[in-house]
N, C-alpha and C positions, 0 to 999 in steps of 0.2 A: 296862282297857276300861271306859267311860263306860256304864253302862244308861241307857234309855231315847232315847240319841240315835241317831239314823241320821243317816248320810251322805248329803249333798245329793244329789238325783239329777241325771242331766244334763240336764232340762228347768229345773232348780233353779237348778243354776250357769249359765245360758245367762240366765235373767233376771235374775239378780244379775250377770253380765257386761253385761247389752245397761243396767242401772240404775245402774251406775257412767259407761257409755260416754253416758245421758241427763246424770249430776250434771256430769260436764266438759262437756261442749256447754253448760249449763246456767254452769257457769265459763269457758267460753269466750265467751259471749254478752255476759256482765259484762266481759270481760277486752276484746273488741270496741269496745264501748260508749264503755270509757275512753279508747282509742285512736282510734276515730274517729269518734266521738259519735254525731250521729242518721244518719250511713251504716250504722255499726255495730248499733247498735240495730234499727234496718229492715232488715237483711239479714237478722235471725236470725226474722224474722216468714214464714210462710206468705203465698203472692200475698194468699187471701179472710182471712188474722187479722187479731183483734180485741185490742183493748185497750178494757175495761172502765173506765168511767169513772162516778162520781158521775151527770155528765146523759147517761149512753147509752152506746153501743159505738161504737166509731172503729175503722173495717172497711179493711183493703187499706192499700195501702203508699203512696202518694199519701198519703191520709187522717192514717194516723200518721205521716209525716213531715211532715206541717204542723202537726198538735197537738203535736208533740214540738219543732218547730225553735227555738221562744222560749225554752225553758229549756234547749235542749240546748248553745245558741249564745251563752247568757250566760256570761263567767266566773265569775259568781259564784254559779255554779249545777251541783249536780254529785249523781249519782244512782249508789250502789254496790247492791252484793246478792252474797250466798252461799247458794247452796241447802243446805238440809240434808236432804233424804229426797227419791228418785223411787223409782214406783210404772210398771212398765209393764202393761199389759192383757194376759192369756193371747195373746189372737190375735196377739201383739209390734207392731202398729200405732199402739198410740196410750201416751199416759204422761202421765206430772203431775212437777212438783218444786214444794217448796215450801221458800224459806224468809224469812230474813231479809233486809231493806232498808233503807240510810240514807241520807237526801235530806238536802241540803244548801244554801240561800241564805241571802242576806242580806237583813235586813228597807230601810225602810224608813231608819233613822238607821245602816245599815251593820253592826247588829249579826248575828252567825252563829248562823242559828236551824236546829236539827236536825230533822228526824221521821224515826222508825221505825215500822216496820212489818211483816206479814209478807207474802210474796207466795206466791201460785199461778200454775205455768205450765201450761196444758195443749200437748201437745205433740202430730204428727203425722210419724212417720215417710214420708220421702220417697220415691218409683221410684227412687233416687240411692243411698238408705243414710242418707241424712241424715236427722236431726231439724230441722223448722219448729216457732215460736211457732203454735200455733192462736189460743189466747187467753192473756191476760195481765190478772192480777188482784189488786191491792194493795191491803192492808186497816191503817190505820194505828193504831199502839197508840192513838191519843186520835184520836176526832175530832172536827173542827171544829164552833165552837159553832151553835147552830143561828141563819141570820139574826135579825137585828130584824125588830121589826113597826115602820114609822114610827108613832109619834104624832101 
């Protein structure tokens, strides 16, 4: 017999069940994605989510599937992710995952330029059972240099 540990209670195991059934949704959103690009993507969003951006938030599904469709609809443009940890809230409502991200294009003379990064999803449990994107937040190991100032 182990001292000091107790056995999960059943409120314990119900959120460690409902935070694995978050991390698949969370890979199945990825797994979506690849399969049928910015439909897939925008499906896993909530009607009002957002995605976080640099100049602002990009609200509703309309919205992010027009900032999304240029890079979603290039071949040579392609955006994976694996979560590694969700968090649900006591009230089971709401949640987070985070993990890693790899974007993929080509510059300018064709050459295959990477970024990583990590992400955060905030999440929202649906009337349905299901999990929506509330928001969506990507933070890239380096980032871009800061503009010029012209001379």
């Amino acid at each position: 017999m182990m001292s000091g540990c107790a056995a999960p209670t059943a409120a314990q195991r119900a959120t460690t069940s409902e935070e694995e059934v978050l991390l698949r949704t969370d890979r199945d959103f990825n797994a979506a994605t690849q399969a049928r690009g910015v439909e897939g993507w925008v499906s896993f969003f909530a009607e009002n989510g957002s995605m976080v951006r640099p100049k602002g938030p990009i609200t509703g599904h309309e919205a992010i599937r027009a900032a999304v469709t240029p890079g979603f609809t290039h071949p040579d443009v392609s955006l994976t992710w694996e979560p590694q940890h969700a968090e649900i809230t006591p009230g089971g409502r709401l949640g987070y995952t985070t993990g890693r991200y790899l974007s993929v294009h080509k510059d300018e003379s064709g050459k295959r330029v990477e970024a990583r990064g990590t992400y955060m999803n905030f999440w929202q449990k649906q009337p349905d059972g299901s999990w929506k994107v509330m928001v969506d937040i990507g933070d890239p190991d380096e980032a871009p240099p800061p503009p010029t100032k012209p001379q």
